[in-house]
N, CA, C and O atoms as a GROMACS GRO file, in nm:
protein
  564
    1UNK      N    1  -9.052  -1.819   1.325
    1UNK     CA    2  -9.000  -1.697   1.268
    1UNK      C    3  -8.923  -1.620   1.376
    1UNK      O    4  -8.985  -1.609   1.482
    2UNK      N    5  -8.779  -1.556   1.372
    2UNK     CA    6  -8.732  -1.512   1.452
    2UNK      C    7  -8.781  -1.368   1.494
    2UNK      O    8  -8.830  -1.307   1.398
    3UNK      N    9  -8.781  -1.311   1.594
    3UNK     CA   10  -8.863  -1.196   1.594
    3UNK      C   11  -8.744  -1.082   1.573
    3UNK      O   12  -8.639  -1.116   1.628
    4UNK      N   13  -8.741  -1.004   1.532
    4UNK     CA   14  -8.706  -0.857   1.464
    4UNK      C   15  -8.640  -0.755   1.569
    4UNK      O   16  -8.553  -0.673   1.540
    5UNK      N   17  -8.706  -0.779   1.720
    5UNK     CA   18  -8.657  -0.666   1.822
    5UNK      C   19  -8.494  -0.682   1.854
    5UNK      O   20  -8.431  -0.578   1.870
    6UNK      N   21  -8.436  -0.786   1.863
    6UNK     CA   22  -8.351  -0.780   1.877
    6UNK      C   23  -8.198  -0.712   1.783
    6UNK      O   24  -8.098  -0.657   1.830
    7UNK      N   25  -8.236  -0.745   1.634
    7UNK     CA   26  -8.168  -0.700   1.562
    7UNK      C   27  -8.252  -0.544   1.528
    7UNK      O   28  -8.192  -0.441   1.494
    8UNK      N   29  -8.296  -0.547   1.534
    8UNK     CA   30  -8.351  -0.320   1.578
    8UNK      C   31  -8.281  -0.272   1.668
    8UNK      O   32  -8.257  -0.151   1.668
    9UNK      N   33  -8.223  -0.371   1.785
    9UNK     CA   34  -8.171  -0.263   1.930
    9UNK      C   35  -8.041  -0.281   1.879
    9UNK      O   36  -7.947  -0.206   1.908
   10UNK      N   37  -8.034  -0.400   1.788
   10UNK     CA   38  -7.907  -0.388   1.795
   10UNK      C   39  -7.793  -0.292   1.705
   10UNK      O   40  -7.678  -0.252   1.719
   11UNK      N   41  -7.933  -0.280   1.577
   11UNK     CA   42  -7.891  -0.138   1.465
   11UNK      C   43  -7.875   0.024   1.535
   11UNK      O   44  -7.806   0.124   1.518
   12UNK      N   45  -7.990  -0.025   1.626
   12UNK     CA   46  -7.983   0.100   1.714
   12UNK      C   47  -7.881   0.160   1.804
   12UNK      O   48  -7.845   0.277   1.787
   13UNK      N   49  -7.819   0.063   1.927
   13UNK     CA   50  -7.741   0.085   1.943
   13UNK      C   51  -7.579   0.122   1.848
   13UNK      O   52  -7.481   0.186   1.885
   14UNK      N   53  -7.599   0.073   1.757
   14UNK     CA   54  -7.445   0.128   1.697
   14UNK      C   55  -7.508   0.269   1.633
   14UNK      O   56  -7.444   0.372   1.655
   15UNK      N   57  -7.586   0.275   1.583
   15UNK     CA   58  -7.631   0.416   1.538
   15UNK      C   59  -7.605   0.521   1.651
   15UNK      O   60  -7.550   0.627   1.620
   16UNK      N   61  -7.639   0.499   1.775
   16UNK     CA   62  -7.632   0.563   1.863
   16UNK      C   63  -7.482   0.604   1.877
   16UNK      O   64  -7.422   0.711   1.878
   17UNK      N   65  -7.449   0.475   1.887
   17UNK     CA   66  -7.287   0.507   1.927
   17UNK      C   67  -7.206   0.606   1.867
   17UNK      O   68  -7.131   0.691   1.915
   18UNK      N   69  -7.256   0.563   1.695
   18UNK     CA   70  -7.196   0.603   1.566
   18UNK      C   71  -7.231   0.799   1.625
   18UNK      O   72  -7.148   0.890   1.624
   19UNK      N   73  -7.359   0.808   1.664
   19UNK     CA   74  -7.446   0.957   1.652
   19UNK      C   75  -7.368   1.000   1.795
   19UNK      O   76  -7.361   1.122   1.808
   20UNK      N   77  -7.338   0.963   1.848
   20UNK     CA   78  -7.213   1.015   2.003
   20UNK      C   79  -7.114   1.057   1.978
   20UNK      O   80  -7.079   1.169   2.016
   21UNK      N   81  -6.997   0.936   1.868
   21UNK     CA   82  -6.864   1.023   1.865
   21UNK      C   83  -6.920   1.172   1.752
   21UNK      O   84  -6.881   1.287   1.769
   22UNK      N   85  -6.995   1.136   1.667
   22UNK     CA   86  -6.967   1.284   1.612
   22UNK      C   87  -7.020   1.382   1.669
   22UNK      O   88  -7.002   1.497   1.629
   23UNK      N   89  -7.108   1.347   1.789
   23UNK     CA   90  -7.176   1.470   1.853
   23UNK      C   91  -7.036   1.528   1.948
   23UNK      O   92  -7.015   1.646   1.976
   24UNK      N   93  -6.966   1.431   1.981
   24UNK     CA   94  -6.851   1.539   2.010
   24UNK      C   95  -6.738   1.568   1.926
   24UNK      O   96  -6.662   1.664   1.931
   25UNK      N   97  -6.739   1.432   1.820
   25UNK     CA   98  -6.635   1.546   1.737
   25UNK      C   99  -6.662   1.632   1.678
   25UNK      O  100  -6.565   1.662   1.608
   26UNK      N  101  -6.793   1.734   1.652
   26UNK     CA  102  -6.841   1.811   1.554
   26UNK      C  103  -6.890   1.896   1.648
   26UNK      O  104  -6.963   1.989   1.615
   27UNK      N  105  -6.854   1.872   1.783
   27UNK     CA  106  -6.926   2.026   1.877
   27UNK      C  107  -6.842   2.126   1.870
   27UNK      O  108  -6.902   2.232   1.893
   28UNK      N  109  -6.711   2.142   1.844
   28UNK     CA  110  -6.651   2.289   1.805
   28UNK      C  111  -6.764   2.344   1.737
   28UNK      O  112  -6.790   2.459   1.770
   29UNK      N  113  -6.854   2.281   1.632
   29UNK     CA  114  -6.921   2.366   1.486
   29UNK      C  115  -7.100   2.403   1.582
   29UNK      O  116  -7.176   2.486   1.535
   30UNK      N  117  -7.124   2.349   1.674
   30UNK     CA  118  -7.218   2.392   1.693
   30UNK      C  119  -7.180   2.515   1.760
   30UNK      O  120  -7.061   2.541   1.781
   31UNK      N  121  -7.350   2.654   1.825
   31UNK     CA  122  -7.348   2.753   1.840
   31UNK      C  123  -7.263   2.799   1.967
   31UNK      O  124  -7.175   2.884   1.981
   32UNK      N  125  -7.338   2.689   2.072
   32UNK     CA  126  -7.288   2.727   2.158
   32UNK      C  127  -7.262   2.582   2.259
   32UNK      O  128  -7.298   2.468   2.228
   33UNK      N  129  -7.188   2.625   2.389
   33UNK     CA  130  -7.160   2.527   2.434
   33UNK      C  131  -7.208   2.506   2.612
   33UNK      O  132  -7.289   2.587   2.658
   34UNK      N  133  -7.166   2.421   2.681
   34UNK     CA  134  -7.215   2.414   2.775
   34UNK      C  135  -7.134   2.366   2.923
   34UNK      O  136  -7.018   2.327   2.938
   35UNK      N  137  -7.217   2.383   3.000
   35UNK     CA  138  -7.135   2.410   3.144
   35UNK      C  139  -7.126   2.266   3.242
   35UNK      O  140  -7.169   2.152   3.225
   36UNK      N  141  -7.066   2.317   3.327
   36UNK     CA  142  -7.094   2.225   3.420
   36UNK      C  143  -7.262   2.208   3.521
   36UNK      O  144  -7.308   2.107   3.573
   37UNK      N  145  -7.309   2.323   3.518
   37UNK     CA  146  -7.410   2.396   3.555
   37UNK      C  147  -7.561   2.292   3.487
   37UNK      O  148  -7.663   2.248   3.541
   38UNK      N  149  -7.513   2.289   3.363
   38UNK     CA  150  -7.616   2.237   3.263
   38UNK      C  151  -7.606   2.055   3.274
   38UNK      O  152  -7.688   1.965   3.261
   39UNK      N  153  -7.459   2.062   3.304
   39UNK     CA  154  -7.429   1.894   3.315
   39UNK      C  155  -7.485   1.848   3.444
   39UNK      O  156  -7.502   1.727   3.455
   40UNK      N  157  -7.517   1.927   3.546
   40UNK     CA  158  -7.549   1.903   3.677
   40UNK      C  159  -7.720   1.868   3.680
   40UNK      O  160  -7.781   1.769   3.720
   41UNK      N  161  -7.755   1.967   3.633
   41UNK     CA  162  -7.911   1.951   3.576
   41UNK      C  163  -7.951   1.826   3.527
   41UNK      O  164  -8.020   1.738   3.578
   42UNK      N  165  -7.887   1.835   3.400
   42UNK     CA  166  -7.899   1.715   3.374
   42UNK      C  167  -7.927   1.572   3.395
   42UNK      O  168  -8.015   1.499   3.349
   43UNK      N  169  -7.807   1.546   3.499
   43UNK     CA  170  -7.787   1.446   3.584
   43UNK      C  171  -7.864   1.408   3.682
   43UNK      O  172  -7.882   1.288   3.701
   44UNK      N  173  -7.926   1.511   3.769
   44UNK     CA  174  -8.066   1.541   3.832
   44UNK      C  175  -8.187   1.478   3.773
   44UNK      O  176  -8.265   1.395   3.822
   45UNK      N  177  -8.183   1.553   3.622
   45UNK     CA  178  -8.353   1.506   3.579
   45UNK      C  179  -8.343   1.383   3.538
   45UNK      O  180  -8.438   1.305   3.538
   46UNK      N  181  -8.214   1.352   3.494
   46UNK     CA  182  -8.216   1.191   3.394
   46UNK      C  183  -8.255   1.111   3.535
   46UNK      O  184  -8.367   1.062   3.546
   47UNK      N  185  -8.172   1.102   3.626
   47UNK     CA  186  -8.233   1.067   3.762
   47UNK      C  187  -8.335   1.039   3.821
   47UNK      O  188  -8.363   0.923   3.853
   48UNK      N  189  -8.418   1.153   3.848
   48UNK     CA  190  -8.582   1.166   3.857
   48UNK      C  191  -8.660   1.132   3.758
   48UNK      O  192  -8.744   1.052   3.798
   49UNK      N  193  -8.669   1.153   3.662
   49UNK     CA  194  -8.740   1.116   3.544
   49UNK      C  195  -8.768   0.947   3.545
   49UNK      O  196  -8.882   0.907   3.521
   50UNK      N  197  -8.709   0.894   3.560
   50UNK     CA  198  -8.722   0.702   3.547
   50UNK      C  199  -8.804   0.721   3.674
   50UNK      O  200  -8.918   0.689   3.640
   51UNK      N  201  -8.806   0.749   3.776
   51UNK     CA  202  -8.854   0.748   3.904
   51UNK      C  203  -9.073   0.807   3.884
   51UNK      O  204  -9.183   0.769   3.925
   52UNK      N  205  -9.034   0.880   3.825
   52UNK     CA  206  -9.148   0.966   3.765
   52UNK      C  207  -9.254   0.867   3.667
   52UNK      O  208  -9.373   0.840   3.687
   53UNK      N  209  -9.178   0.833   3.571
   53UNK     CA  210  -9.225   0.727   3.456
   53UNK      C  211  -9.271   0.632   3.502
   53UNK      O  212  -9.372   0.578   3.457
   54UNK      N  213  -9.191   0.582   3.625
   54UNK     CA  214  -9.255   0.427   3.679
   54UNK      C  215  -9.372   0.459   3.756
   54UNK      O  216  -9.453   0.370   3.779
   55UNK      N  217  -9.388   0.571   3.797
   55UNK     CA  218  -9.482   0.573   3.939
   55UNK      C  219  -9.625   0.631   3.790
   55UNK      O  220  -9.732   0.572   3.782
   56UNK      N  221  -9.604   0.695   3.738
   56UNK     CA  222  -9.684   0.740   3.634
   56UNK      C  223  -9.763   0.623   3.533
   56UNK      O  224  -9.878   0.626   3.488
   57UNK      N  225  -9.654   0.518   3.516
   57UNK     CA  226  -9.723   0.346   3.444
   57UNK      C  227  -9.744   0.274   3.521
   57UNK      O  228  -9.787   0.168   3.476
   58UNK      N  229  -9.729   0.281   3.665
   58UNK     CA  230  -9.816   0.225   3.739
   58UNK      C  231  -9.958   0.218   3.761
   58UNK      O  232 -10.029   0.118   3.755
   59UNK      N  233 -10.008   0.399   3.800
   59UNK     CA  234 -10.110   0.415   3.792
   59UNK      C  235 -10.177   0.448   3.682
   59UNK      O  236 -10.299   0.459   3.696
   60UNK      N  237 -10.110   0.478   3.529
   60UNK     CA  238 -10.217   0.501   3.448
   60UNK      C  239 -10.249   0.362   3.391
   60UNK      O  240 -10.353   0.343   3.327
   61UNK      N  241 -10.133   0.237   3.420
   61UNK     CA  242 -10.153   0.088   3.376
   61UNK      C  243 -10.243   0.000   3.450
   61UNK      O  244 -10.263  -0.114   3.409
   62UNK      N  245 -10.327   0.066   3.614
   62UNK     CA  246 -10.388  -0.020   3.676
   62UNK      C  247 -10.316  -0.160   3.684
   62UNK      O  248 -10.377  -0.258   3.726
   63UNK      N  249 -10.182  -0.167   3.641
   63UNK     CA  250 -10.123  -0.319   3.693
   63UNK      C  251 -10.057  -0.318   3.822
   63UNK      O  252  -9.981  -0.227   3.856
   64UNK      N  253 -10.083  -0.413   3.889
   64UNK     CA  254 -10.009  -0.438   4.002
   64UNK      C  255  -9.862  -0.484   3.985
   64UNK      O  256  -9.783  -0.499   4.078
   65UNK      N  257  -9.847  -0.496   3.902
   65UNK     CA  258  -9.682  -0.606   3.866
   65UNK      C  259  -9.649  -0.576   3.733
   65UNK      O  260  -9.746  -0.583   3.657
   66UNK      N  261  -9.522  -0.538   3.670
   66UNK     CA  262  -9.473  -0.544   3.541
   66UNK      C  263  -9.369  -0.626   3.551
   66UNK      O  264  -9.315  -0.667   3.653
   67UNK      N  265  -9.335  -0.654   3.406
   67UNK     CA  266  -9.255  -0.700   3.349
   67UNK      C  267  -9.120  -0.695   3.383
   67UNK      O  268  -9.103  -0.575   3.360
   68UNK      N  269  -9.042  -0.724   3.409
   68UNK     CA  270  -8.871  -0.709   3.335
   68UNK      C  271  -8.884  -0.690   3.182
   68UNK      O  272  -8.969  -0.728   3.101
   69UNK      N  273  -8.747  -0.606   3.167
   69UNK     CA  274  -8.722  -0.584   3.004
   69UNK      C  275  -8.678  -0.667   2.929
   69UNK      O  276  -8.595  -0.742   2.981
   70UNK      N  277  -8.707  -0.690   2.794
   70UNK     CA  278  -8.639  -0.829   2.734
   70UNK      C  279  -8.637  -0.776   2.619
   70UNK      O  280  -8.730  -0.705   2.580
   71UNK      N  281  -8.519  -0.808   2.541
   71UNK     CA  282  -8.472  -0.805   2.369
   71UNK      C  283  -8.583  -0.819   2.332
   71UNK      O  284  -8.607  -0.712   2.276
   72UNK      N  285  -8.702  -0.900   2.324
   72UNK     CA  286  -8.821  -0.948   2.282
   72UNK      C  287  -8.929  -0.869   2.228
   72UNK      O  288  -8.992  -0.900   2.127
   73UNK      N  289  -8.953  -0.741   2.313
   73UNK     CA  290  -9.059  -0.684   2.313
   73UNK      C  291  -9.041  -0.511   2.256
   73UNK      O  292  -8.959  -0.422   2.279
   74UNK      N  293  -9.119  -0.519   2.203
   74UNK     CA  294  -9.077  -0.326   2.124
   74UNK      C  295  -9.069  -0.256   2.232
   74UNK      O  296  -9.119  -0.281   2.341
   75UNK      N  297  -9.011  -0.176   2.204
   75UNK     CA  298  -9.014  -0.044   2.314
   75UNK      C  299  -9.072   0.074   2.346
   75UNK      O  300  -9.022   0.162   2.416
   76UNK      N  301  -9.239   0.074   2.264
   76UNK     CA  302  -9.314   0.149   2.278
   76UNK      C  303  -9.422   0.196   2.424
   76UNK      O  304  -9.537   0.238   2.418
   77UNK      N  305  -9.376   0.183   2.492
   77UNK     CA  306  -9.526   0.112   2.626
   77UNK      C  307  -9.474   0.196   2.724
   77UNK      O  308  -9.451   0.145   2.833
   78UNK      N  309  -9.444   0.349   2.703
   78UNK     CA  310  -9.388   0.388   2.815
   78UNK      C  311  -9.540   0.409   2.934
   78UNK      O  312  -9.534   0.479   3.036
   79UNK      N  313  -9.621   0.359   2.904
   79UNK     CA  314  -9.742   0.404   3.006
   79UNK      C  315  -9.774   0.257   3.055
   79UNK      O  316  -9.805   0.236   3.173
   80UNK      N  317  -9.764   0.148   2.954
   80UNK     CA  318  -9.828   0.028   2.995
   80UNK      C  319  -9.738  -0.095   3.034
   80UNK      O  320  -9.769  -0.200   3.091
   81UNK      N  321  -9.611  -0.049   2.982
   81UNK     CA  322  -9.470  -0.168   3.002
   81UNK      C  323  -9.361  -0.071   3.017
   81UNK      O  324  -9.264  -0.068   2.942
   82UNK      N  325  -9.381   0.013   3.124
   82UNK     CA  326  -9.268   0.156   3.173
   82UNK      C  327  -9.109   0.056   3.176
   82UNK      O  328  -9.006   0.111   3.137
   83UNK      N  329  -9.105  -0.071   3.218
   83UNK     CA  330  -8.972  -0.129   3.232
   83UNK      C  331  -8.900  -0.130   3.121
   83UNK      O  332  -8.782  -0.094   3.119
   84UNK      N  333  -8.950  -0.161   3.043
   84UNK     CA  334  -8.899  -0.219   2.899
   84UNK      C  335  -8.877  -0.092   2.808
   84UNK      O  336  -8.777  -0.113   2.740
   85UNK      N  337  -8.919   0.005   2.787
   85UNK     CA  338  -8.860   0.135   2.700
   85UNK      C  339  -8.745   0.206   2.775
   85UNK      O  340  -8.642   0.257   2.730
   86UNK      N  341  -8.798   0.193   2.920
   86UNK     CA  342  -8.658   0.236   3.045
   86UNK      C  343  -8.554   0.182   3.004
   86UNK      O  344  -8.480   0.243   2.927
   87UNK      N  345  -8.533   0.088   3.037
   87UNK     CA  346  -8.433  -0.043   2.980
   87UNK      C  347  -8.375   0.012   2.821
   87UNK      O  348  -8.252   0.013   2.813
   88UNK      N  349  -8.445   0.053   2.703
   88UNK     CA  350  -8.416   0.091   2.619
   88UNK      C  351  -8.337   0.204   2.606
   88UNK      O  352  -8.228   0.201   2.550
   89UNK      N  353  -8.406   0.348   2.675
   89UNK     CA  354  -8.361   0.441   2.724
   89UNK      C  355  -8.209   0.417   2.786
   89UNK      O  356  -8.120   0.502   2.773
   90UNK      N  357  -8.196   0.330   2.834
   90UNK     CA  358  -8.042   0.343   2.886
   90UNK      C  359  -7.935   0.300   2.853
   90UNK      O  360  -7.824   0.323   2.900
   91UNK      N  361  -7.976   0.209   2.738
   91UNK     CA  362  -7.925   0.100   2.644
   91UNK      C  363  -7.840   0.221   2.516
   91UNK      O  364  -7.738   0.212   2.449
   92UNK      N  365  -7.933   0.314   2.531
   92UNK     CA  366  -7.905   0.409   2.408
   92UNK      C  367  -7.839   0.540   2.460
   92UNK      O  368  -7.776   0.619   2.391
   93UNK      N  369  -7.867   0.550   2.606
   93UNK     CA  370  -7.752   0.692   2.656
   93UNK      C  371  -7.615   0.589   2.675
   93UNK      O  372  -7.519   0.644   2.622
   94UNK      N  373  -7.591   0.504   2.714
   94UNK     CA  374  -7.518   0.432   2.690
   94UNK      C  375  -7.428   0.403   2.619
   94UNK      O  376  -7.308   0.397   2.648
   95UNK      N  377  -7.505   0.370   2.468
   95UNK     CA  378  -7.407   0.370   2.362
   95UNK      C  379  -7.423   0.520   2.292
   95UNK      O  380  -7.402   0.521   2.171
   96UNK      N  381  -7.448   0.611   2.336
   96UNK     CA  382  -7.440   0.808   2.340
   96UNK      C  383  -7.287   0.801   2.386
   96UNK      O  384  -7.190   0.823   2.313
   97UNK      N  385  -7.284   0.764   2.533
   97UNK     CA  386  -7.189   0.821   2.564
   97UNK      C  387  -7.048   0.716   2.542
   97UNK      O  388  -6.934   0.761   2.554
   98UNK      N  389  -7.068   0.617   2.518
   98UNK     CA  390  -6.947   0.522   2.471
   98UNK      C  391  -6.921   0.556   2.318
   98UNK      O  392  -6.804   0.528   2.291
   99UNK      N  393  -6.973   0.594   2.236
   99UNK     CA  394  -6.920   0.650   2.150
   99UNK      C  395  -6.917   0.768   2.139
   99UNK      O  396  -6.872   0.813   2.033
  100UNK      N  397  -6.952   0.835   2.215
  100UNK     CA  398  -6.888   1.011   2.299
  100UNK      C  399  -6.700   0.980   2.299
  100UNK      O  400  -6.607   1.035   2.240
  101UNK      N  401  -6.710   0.864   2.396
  101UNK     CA  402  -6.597   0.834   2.460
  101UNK      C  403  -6.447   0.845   2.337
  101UNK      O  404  -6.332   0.890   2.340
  102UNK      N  405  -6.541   0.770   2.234
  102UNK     CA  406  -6.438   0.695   2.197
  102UNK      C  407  -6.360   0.882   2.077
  102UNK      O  408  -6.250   0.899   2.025
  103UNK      N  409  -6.438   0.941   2.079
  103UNK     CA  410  -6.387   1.079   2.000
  103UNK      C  411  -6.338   1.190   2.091
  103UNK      O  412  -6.306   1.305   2.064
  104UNK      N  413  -6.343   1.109   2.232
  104UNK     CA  414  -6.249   1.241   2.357
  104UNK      C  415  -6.109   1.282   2.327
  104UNK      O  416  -6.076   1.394   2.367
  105UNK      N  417  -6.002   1.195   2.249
  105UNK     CA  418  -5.829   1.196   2.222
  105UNK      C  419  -5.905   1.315   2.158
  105UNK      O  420  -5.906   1.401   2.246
  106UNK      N  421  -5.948   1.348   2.084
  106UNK     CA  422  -5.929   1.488   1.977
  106UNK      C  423  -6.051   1.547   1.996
  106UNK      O  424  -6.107   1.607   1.905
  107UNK      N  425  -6.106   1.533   2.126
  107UNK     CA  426  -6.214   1.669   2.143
  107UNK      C  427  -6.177   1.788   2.186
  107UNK      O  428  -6.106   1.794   2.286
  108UNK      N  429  -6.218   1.907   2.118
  108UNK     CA  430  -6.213   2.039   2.179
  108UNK      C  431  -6.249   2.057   2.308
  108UNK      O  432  -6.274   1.955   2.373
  109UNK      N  433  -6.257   2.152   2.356
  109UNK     CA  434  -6.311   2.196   2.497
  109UNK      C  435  -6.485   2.187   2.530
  109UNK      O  436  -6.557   2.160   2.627
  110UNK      N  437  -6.504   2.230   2.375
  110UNK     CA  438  -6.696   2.189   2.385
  110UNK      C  439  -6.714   2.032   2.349
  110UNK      O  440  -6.825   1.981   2.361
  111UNK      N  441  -6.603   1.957   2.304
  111UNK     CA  442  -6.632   1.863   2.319
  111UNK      C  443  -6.644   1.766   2.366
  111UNK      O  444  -6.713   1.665   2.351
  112UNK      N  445  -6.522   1.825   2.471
  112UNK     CA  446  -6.520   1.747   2.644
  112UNK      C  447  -6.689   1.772   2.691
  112UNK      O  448  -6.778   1.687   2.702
  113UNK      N  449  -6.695   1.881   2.706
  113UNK     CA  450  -6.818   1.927   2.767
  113UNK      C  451  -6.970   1.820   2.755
  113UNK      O  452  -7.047   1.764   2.833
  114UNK      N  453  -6.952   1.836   2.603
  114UNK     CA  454  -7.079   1.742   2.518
  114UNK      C  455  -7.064   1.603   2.554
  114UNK      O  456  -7.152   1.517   2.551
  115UNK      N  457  -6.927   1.589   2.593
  115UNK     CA  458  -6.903   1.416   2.653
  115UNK      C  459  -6.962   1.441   2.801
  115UNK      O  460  -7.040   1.358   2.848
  116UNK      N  461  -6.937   1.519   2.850
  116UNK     CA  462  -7.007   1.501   3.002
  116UNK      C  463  -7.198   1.559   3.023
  116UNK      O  464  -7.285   1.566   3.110
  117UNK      N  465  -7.178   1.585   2.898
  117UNK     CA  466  -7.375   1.608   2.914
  117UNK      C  467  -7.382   1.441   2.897
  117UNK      O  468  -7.432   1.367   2.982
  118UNK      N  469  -7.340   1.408   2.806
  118UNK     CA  470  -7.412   1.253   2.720
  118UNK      C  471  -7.324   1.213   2.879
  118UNK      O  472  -7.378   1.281   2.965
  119UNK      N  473  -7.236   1.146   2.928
  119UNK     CA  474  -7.241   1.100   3.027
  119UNK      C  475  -7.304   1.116   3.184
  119UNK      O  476  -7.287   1.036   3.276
  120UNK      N  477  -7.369   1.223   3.189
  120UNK     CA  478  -7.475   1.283   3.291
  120UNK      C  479  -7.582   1.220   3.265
  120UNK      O  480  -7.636   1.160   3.358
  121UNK      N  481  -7.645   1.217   3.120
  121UNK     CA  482  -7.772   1.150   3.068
  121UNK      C  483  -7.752   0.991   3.136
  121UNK      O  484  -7.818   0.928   3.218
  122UNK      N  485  -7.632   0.963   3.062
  122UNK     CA  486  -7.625   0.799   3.130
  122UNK      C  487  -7.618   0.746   3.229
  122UNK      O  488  -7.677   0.644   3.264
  123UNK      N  489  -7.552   0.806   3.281
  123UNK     CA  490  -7.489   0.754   3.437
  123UNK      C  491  -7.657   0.789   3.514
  123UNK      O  492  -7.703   0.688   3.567
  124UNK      N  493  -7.750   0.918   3.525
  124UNK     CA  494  -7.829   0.957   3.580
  124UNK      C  495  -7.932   0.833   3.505
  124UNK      O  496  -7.966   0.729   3.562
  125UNK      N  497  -7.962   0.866   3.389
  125UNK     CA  498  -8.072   0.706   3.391
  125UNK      C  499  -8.068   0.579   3.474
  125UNK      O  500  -8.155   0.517   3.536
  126UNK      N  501  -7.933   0.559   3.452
  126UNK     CA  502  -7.876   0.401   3.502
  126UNK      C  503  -7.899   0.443   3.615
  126UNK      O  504  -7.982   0.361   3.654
  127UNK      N  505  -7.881   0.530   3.712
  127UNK     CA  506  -7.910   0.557   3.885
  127UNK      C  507  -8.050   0.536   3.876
  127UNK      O  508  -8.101   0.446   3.942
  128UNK      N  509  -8.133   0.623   3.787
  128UNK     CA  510  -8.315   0.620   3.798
  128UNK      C  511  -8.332   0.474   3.828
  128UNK      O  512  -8.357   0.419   3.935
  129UNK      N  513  -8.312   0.421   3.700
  129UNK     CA  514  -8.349   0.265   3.686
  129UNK      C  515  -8.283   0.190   3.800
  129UNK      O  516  -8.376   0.164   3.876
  130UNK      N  517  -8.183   0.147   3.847
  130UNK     CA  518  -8.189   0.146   3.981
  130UNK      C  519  -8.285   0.121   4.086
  130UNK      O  520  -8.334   0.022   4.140
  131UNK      N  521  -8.297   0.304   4.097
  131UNK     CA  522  -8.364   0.341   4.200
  131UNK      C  523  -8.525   0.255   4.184
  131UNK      O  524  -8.578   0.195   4.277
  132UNK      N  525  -8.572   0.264   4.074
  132UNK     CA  526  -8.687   0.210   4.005
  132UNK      C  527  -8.687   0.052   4.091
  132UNK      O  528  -8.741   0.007   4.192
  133UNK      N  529  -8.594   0.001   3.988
  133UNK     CA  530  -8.592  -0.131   4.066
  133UNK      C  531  -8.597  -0.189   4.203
  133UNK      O  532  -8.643  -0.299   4.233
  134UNK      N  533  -8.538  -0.087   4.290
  134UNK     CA  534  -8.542  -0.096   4.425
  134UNK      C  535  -8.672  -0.068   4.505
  134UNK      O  536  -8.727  -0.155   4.573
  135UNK      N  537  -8.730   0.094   4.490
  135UNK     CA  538  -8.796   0.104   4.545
  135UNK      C  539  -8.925  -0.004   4.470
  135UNK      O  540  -8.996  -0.070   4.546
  136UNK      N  541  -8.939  -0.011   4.364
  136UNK     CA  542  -9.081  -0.130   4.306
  136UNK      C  543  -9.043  -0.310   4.313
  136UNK      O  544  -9.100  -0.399   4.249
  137UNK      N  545  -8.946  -0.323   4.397
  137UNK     CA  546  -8.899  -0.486   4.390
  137UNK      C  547  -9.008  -0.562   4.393
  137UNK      O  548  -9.025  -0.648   4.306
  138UNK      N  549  -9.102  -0.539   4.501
  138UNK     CA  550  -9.219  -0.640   4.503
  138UNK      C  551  -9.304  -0.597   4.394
  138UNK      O  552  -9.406  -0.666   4.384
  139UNK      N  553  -9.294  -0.512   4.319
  139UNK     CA  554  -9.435  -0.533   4.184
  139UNK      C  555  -9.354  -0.535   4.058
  139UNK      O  556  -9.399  -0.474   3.961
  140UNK      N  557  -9.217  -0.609   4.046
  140UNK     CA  558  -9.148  -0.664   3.925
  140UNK      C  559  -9.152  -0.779   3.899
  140UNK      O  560  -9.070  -0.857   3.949
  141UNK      N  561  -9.250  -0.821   3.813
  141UNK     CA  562  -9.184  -1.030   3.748
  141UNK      C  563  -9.087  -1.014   3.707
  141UNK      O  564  -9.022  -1.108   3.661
   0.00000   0.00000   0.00000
């Protein structure tokens, strides 16, 4: 029987994508908008946060060694399989901000903006995970 996770990430990701361009083509209509200030933040915590998560499923998982991420496995385990929802997590700011991208020709000014939060989210995960990987090399299969 073929297993199911793969075609989920893969509905997921276009949903995502699909839920990006209109988050910036439809940010003129929201209240308010946002800064560079907020995009900076951002970029910071998406950063730290993966760094945080791993050191946090380390010790509440008592494992010495995790996994790599694989199409295979759900993406629920942020305490017991921290790699594999990470991996998810970035898979999906990802396709946030690539279909951010693709509604920039006709974004407003808040909608530039909303493209550089969703690209702060991404770019800062993808650095976490990274960093993740590097500093935990010896306790990754």
């Amino acid at each position: 029987m073929a297993k199911p996770w793969p075609w989920i990430y893969a509905v997921l990701v276009l949903l995502c994508g699909h839920g990006g361009y209109r988050m910036v083509r439809d940010a003129g209509e929201m209240p308010s908008g946002v800064d560079w200030g907020a995009a900076a933040v951002t970029f910071a915590a998406f950063t730290i946060a993966p760094l945080l998560l791993a050191a946090y499923g380390f010790h509440h998982s008592r494992r010495e060694r995790m996994l790599r991420p694989s199409w295979d496995r759900h993406p629920f385990g942020w305490w017991t399989d921290t790699l594999q929802p990470l991996r998810f997590a970035v898979v999906l700011g990802l396709a946030l901000a690539a279909g951010a991208a693709l509604a920039l020709p006709s974004a407003d000014e808040q909608g530039r903006m909303t493209f550089f939060i969703l690209a702060a989210i991404a770019s800062g995960i993808i650095i976490g995970e990274r960093l993740v990987y590097v500093i935990y090399r010896s306790r990754i299969d």
